[in-house]
MIRO-654106 format. One record per atom (N, C-alpha, C): x negated, z, y. Coordinates in steps of 0.2 Angstrom, whole numbers, padded with zeros to 4 digits, always signed. Each point is the difference from the previous one (the first is absolute). Example, Ala and Ser with C-alpha at 12.3 -4.5 7.8 and 13.67 -1.06 7.14 Angstrom:
// residues 2
-0066+0039-0028;+0004+0000+0006;-0004+0000+0006;+0002-0004+0005;-0004+0001+0006;+0004+0003+0005;
END
This chain:
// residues 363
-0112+0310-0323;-0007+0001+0000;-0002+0005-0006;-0005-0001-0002;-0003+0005-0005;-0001+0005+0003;+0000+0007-0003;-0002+0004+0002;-0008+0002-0001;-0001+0007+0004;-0007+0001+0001;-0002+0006-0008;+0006+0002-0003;-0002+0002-0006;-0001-0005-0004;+0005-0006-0002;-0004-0003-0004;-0005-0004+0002;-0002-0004+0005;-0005-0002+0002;-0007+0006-0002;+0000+0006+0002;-0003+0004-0002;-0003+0002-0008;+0008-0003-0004;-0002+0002-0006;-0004-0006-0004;+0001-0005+0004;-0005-0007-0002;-0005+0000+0000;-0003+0002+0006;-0009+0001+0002;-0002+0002-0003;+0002+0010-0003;-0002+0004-0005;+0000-0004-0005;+0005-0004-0002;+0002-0002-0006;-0006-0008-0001;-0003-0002+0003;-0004-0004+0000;-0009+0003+0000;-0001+0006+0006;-0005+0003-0003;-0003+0001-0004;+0008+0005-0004;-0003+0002-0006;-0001-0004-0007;+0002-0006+0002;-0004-0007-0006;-0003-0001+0002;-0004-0002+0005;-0004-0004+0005;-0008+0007+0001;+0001+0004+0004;-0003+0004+0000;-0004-0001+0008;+0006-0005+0003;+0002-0003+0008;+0002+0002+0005;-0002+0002+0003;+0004+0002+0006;+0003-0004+0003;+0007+0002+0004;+0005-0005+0004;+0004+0006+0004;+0000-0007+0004;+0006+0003+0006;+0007-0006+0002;+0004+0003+0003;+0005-0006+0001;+0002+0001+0007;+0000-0004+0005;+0003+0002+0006;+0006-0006+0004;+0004+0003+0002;+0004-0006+0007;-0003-0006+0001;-0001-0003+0005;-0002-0005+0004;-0003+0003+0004;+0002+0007+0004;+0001+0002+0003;-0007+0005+0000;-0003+0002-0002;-0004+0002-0004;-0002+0010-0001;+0009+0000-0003;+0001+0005+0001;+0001+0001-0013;-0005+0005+0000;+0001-0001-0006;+0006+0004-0004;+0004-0003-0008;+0004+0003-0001;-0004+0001-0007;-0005-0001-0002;-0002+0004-0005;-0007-0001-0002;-0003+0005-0005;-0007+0000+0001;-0004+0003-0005;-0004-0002-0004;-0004+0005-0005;-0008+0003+0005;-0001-0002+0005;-0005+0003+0004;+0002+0003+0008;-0004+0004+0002;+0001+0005+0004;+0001-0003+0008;-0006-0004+0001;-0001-0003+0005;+0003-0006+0000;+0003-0001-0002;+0006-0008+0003;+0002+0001+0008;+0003+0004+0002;+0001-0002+0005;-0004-0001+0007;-0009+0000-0004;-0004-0003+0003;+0000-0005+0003;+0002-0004-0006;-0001-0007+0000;+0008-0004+0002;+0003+0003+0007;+0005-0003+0003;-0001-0005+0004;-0006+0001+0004;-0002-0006+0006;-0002-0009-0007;-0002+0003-0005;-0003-0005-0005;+0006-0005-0002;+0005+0004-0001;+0007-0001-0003;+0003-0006+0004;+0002+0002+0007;+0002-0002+0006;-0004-0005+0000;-0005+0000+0000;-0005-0009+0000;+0002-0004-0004;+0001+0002-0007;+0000-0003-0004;+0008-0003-0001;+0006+0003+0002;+0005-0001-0001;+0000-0008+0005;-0004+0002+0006;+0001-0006+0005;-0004-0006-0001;-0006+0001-0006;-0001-0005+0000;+0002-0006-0006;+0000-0006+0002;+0001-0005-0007;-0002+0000-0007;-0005+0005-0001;-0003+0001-0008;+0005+0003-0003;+0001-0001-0006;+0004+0004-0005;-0002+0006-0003;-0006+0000-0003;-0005+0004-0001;-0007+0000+0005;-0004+0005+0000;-0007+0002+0002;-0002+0005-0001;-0008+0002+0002;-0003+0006-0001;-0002+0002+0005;+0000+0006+0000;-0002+0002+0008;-0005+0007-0001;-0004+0000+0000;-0004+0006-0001;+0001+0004-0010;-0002-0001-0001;+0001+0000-0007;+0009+0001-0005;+0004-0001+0006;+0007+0000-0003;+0002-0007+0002;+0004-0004-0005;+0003-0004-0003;+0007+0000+0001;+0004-0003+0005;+0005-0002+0005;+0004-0004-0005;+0007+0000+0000;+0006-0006-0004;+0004-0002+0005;+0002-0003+0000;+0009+0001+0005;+0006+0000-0006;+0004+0002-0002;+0006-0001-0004;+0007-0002+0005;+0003-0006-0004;+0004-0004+0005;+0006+0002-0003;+0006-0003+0004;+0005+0000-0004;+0005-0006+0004;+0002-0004-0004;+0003-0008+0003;-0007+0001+0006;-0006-0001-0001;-0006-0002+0007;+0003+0003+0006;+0003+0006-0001;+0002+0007+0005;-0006+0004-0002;-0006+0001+0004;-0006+0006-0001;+0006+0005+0001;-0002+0005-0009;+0005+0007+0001;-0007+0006+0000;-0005-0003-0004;-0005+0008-0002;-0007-0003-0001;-0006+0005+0002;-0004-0004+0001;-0004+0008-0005;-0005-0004-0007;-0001+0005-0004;-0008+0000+0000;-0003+0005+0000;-0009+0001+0001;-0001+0003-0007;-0005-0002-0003;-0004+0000-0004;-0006+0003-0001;-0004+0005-0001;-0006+0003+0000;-0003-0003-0003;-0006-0007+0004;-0004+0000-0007;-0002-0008+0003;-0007-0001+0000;+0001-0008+0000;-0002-0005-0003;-0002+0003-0010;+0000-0003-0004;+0007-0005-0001;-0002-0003-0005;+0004-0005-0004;+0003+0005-0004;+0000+0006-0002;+0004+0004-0005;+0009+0001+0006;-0005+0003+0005;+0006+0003+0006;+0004-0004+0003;-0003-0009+0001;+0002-0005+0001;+0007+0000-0003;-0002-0003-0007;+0006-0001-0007;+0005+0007+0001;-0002+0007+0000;+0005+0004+0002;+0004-0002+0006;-0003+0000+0006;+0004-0002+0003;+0007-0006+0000;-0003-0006-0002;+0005-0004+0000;+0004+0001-0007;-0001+0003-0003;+0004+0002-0004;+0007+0006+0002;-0004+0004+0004;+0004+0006+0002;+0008-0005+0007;-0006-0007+0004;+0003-0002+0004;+0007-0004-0004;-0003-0004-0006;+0004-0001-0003;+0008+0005-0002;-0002+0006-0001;+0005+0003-0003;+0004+0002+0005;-0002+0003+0005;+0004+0001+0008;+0006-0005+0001;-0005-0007+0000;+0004-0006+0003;+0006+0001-0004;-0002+0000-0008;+0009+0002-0006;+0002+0004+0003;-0001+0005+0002;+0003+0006+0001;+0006+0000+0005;-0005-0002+0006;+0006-0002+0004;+0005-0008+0001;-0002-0003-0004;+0006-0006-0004;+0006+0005-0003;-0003+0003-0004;+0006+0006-0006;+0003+0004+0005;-0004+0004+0004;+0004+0004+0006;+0005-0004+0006;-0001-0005+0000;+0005-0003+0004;+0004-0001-0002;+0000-0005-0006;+0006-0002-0006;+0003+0005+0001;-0001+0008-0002;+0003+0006-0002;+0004+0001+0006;-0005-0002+0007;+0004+0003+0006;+0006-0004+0000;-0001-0009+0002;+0006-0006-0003;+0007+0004-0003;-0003+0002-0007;+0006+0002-0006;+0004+0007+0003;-0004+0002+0004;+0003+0010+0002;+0005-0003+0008;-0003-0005+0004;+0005-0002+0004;+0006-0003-0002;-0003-0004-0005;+0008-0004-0004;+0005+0005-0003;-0003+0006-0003;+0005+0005-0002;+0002+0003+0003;-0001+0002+0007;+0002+0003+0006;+0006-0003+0002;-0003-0007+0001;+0006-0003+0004;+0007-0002-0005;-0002-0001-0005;+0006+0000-0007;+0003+0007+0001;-0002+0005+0000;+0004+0006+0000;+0003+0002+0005;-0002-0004+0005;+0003+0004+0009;+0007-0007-0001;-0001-0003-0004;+0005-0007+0001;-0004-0006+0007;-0005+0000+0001;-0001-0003+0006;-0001-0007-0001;-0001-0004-0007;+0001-0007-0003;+0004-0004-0002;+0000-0004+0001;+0003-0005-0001;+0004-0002-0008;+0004-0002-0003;+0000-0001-0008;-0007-0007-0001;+0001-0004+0005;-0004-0005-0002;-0009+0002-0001;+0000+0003+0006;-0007+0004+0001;-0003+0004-0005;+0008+0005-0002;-0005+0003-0008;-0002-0003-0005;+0002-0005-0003;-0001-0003-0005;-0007-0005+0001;+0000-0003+0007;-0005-0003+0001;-0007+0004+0002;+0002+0008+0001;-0007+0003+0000;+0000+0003-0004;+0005+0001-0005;-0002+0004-0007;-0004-0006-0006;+0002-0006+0003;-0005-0003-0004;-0006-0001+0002;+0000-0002+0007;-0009-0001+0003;-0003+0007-0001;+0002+0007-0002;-0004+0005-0002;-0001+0000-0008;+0003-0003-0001;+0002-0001-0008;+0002+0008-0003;+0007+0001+0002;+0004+0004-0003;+0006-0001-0002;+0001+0001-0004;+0006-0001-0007;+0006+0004+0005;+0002-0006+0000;+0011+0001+0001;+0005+0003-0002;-0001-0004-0006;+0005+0003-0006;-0001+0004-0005;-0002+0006+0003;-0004+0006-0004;+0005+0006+0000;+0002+0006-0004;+0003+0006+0002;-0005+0005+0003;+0003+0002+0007;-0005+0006+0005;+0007+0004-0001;-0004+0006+0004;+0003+0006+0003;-0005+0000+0006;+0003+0005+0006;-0002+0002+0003;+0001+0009+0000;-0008+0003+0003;+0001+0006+0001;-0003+0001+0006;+0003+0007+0002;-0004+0003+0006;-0002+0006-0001;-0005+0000+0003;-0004+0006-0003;-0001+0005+0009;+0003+0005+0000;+0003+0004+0006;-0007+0006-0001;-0004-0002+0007;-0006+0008-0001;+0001+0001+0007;-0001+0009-0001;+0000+0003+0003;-0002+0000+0009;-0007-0004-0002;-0003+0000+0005;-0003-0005+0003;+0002-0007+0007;+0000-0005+0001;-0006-0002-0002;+0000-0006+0000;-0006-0005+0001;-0006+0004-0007;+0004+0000-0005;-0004+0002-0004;-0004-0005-0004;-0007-0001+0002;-0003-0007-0005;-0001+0003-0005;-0002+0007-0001;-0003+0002-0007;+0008-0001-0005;+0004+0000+0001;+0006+0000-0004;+0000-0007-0001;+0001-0003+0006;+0000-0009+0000;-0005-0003-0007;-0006+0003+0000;-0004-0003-0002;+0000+0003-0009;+0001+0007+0000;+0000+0003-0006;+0006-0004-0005;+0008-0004+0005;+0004-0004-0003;-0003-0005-0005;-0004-0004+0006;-0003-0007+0001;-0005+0000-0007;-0004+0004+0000;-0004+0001-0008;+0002+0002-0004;+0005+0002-0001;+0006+0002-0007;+0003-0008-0001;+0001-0003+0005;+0005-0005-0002;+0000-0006+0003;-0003-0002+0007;-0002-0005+0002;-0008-0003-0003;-0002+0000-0005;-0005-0002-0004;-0001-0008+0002;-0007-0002-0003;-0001-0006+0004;+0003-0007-0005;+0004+0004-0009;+0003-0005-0004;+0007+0001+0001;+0002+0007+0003;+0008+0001+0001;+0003-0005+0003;+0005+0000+0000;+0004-0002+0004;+0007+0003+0003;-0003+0007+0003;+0004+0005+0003;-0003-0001+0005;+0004+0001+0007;-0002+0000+0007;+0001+0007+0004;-0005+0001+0003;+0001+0008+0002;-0002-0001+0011;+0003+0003+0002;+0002-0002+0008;+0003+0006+0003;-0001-0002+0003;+0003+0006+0009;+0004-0002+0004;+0006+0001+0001;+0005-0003+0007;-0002+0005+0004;+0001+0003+0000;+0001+0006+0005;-0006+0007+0000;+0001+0004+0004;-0007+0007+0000;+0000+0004-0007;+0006-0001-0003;+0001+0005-0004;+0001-0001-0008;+0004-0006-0001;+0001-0002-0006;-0004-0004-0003;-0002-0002-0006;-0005-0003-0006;+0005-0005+0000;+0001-0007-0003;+0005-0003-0002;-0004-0002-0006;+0004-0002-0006;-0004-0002-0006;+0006-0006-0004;-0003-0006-0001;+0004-0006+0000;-0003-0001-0007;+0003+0004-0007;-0001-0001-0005;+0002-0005-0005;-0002-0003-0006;+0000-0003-0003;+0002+0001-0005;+0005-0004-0003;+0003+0004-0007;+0001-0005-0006;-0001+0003-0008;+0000-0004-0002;+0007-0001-0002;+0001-0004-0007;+0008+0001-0001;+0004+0005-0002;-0006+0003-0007;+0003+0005-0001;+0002+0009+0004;-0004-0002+0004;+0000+0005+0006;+0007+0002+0003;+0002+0008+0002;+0010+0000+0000;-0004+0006+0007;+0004+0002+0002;+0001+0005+0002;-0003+0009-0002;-0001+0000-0006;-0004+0007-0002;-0008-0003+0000;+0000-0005-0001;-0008-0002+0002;-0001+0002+0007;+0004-0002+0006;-0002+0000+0006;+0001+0009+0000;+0002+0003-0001;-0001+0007+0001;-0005+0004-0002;-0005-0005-0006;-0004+0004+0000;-0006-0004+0003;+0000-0006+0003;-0004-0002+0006;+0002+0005+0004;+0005+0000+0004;-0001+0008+0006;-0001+0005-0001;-0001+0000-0008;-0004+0009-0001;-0007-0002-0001;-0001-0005-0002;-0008-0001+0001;-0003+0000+0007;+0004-0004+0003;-0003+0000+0009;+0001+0007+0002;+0002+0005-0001;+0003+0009+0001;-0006+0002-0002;-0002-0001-0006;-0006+0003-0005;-0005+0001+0004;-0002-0009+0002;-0006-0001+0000;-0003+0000+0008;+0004+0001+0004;+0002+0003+0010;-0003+0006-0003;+0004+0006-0003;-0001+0005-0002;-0008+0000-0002;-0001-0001-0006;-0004+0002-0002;-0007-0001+0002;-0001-0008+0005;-0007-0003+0001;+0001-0001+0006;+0006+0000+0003;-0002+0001+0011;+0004+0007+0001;+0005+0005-0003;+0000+0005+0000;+0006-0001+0005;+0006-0006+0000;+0004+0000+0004;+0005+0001-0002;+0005+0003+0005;+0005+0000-0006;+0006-0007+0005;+0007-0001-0007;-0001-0005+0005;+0010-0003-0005;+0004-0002+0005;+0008-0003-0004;-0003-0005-0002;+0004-0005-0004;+0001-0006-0005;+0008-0002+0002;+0000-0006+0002;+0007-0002-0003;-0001-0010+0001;+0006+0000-0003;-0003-0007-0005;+0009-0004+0001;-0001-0007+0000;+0006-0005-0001;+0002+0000-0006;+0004-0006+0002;+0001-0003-0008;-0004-0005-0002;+0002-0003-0005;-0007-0006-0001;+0005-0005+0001;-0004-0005+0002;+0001-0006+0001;-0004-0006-0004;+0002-0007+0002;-0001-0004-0007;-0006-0006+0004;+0003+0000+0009;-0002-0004+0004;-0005+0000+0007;-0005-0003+0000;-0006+0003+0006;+0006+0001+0005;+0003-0004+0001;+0005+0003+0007;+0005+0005+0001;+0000+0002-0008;+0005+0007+0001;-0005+0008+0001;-0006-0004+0003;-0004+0007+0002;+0003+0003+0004;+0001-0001+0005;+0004+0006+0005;+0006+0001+0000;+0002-0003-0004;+0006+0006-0003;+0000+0006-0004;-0005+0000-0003;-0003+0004-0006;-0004+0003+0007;-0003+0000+0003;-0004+0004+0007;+0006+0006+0003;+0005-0005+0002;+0005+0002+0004;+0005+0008-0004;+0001-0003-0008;+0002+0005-0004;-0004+0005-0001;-0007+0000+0001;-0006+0003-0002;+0000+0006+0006;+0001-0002+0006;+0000+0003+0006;+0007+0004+0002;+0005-0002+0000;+0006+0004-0004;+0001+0005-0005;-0003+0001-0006;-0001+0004-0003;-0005+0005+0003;-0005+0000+0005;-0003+0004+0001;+0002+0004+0006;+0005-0003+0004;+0002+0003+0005;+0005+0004-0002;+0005-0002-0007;+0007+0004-0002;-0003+0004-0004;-0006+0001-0005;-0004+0004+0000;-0003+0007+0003;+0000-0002+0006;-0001+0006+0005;+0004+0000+0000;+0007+0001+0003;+0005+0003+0001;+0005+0004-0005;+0000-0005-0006;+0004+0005-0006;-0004+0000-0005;-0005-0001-0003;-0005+0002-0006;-0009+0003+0004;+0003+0004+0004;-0010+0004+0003;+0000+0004-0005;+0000-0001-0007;-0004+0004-0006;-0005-0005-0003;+0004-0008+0001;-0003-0005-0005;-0003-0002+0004;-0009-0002-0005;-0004-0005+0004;+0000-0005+0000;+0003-0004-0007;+0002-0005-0003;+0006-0005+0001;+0002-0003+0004;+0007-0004+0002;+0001-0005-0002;+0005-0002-0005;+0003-0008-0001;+0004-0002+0003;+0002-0004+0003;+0005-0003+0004;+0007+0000-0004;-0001-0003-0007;+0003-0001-0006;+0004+0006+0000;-0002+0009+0000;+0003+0006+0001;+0000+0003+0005;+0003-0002+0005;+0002+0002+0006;+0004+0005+0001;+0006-0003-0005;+0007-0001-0001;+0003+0001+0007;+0006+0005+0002;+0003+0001+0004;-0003+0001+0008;-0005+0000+0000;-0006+0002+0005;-0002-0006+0002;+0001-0007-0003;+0000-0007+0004;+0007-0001+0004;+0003+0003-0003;+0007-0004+0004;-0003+0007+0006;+0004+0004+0000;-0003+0004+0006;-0004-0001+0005;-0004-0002-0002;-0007-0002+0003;+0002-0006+0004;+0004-0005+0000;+0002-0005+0002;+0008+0000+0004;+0001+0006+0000;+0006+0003+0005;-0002-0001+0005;+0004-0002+0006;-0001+0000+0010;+0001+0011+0001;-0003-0002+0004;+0000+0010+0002;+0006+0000+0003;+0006-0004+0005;+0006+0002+0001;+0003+0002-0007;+0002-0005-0004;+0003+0000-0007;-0001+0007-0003;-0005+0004-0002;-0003+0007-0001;+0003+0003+0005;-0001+0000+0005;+0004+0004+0004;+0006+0002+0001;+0004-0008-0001;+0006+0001-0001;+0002+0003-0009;-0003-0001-0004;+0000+0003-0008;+0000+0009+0002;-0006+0003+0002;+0000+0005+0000;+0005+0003+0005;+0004-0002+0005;+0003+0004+0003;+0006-0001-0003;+0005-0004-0003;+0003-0002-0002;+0002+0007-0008;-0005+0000-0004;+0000+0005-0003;+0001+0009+0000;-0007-0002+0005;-0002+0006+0003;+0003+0004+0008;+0004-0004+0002;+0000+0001+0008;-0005+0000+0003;-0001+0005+0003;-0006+0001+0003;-0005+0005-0001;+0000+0003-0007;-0005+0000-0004;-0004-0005-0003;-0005+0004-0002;-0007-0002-0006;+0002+0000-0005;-0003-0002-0004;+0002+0002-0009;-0005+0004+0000;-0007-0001+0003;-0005+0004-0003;-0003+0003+0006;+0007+0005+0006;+0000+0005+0003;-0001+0008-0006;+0002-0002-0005;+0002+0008-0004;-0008+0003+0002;+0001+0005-0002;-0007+0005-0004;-0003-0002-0004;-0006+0003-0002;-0005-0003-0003;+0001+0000-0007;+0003+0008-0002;+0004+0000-0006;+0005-0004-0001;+0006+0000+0003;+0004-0004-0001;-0001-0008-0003;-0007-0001+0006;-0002-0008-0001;-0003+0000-0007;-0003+0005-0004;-0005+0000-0004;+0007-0001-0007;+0004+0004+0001;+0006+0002-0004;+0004-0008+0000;-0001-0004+0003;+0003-0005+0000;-0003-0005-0001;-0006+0000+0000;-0005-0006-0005;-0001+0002-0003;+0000+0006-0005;-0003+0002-0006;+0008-0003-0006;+0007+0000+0003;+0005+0000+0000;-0001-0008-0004;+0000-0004+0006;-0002-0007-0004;-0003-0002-0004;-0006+0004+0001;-0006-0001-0007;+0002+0002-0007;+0005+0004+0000;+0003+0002-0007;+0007-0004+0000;-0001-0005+0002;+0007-0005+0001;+0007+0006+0000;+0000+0002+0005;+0006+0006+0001;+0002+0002-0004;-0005+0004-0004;+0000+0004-0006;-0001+0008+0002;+0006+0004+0001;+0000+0006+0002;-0003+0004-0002;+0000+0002-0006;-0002+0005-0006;-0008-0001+0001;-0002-0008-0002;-0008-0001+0000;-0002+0002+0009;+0000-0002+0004;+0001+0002+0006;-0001+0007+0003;+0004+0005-0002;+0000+0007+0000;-0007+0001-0004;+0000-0002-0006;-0005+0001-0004;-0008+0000+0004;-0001-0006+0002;-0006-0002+0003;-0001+0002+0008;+0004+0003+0002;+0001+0003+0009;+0000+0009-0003;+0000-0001-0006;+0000+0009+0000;+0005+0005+0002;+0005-0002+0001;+0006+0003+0002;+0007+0001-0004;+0004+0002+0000;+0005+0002-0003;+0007-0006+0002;+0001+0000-0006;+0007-0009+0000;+0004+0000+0004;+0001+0006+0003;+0006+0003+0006;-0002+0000+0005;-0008+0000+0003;-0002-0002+0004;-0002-0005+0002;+0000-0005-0003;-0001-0008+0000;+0008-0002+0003;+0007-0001-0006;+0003+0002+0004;+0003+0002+0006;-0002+0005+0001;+0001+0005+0006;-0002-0008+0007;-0009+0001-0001;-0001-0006+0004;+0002-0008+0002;+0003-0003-0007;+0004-0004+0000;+0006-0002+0005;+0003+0005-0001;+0006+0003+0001;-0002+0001+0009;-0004+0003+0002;-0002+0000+0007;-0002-0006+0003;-0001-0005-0004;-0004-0007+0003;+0007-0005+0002;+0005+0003-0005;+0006-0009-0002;+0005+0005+0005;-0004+0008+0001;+0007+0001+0010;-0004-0003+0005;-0006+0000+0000;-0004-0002+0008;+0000-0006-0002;+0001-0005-0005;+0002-0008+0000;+0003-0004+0000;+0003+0003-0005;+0007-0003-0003;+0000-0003-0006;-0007+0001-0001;-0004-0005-0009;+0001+0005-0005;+0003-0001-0006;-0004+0006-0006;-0002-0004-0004;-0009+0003+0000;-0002-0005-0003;+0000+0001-0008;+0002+0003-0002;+0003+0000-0009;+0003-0005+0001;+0005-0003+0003;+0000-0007+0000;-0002-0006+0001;-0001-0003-0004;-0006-0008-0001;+0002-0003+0008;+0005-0003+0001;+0001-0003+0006;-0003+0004+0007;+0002+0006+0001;-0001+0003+0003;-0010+0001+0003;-0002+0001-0008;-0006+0003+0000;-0005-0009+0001;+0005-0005-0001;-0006-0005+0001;+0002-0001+0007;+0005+0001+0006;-0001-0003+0006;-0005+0007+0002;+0002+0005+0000;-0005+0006+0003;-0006-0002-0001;-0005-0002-0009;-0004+0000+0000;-0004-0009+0006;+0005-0005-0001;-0001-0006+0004;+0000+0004+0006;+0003+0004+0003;-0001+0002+0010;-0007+0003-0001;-0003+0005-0003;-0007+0003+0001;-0005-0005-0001;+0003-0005-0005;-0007-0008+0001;+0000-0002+0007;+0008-0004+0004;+0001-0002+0007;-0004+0005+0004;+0003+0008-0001;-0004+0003+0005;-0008-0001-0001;-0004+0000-0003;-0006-0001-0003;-0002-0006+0003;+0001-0006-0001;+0000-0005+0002;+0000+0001+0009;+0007+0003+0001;+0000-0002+0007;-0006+0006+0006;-0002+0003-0004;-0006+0005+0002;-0008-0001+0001;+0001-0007-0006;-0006-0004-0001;-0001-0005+0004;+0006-0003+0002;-0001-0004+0005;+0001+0003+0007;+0002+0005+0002;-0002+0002+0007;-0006+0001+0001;-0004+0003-0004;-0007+0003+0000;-0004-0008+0000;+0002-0004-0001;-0007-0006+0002;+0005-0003+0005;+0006+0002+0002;+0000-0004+0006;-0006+0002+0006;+0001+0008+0000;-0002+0002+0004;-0007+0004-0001;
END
């Protein structure tokens, strides 16, 4: 159904070339827009006219339409005026409603069609056969993105998408599964790789930020070649945003494509983890230590267990880097100046991470 802002932006938008007043209301005769004050006067008038057989009429110097949609009464529109100038406004403004809501259904049609492509809920036969009765292209390169805000049921984000990108010549699709996530079924041309789609997700960052003031993650599939391979590219898209929270909360930006070891993980059984972690650790954590210890141990990695650089950027003395190291490979049995050693230790703090992120939504 259209809503009561643009319906609203209509009427104005007709006054102000006209120099006409109008109202638009239900069936029901409850109005959803209005360039004059007292419309809801004329609600007993509405209700008559909806019941009766006339298409149009005049009723006290306002000029009555019905607007149909398949011969379903949707809106029934008042006209100020009971010249032949207000007349011609009217069925012109009835005429444009009645588009309106033919284009708004279409849209709602194509927003269900992509709904159900992305949940997997059709059939292969069924896609092909509804992607042509909407007439949309098959064999075209998409991505899919998900645009993750903060705050549910956000239509101002919904819609701030929808104007960046679902235009009425695009052929990008922008929709909603769920309370919280945007989903965005875009359209690529050939030259188009992967550093193009990243800076689609920093435009969709920019422009939440700047024009709804929301902030808000990005993460995206890979591309596909085939309408049917949408929800695959959904499914990666939604995957990335979950292994995202758990081993990259600095990035807002997710590719599926750069997960790296954070997808296998992510796809581990929590017995399997449990059994990893004790097996190393006994019955220890990896990331029991201290805060220092733990900071001394990621900063470690990040200088690819480079000692000297290490000490350097912790502000400490080489002997006391050392010294710490030396403390960690007694309480573990790792020393991580050794590669093998320092990649299972670092892999047990992802598992535990993981296995901590998943307790927290079990429960």
């Amino acid at each position: 159904m259209i809503s009561n802002q643009v319906l609203q932006s209509i009427v104005e938008g007709l006054k102000g070339i006209s120099r006409i007043d109008l109202c638009v209301s239900d069936v029901e005769g409850k109005i959803l827009a209005s360039t004059f004050d007292d419309a809801e006067t004329r609600e007993f008038a509405i209700i008559a006219f909806a019941d009766s057989p006339a298409d149009s009429q005049v009723v006290n110097g306002y000029q009555f339409f019905k607007v149909f949609d398949e011969q379903q009464l949707e809106l029934i529109l008042l006209v100020k005026g009971n010249n032949d100038d207000a007349y011609m406004v009217g069925r012109m403004a009835a005429f444009q409603l009645q588009n309106l809501l033919v284009a708004y259904k279409e849209r709602y049609d194509k927003d269900n069609f992509i709904k159900n492509l992305l949940l997997d809920n059709l059939l292969l036969v069924d896609i092909y056969n509804r992607a042509k009765k909407l007439h949309i292209e098959t064999a075209v390169r998409r991505v899919v993105f998900i645009i993750e805000t903060k705050n549910e049921r956000d239509n101002n984000a919904l819609e701030t998408v929808r104007g960046l990108f679902a235009s009425n010549k695009s052929r990008d699709f922008v929709t909603a599964v769920d309370e919280k996530n945007i989903i965005m079924v875009k359209e690529l041309k050939m030259s188009d790789g992967y550093e193009e789609m990243e800076q689609v997700a920093r435009t969709v960052l920019d422009m939440l930020n700047t024009e709804a003031m929301i902030s808000a993650r990005v993460a995206y599939g890979t591309i596909i070649n085939e309408i049917k391979e949408v929800s695959r590219s959904y499914k990666e898209a939604k995957m990335a945003l979950d292994v995202g929270k758990i081993f990259y909360s600095g990035k807002n930006i997710i590719a599926y494509a750069n997960l790296g070891i954070g997808r296998l993980i992510y796809q581990l059984p929590m017995p399997l983890c449990r059994m990893f972690i004790k097996e190393i650790f006994d019955n220890r954590s990896p990331d029991d230590f201290d805060d220092e210890t733990l900071t001394t141990i990621y900063k470690f990695f990040e200088n690819n267990l480079n000692v000297s650089e290490t000490a350097r950027q912790l502000y400490i003395h080489r002997n006391t880097l050392v010294y710490r190291l030396d403390k960690i490979q007694k309480a573990t049995g790792l020393d991580l100046r050794v590669f093998e050693d320092a990649i299972t230790f670092k892999i047990a703090l992802m598992v535990v991470r993981y296995m901590k992120y998943m307790e927290s939504i079990e429960y």
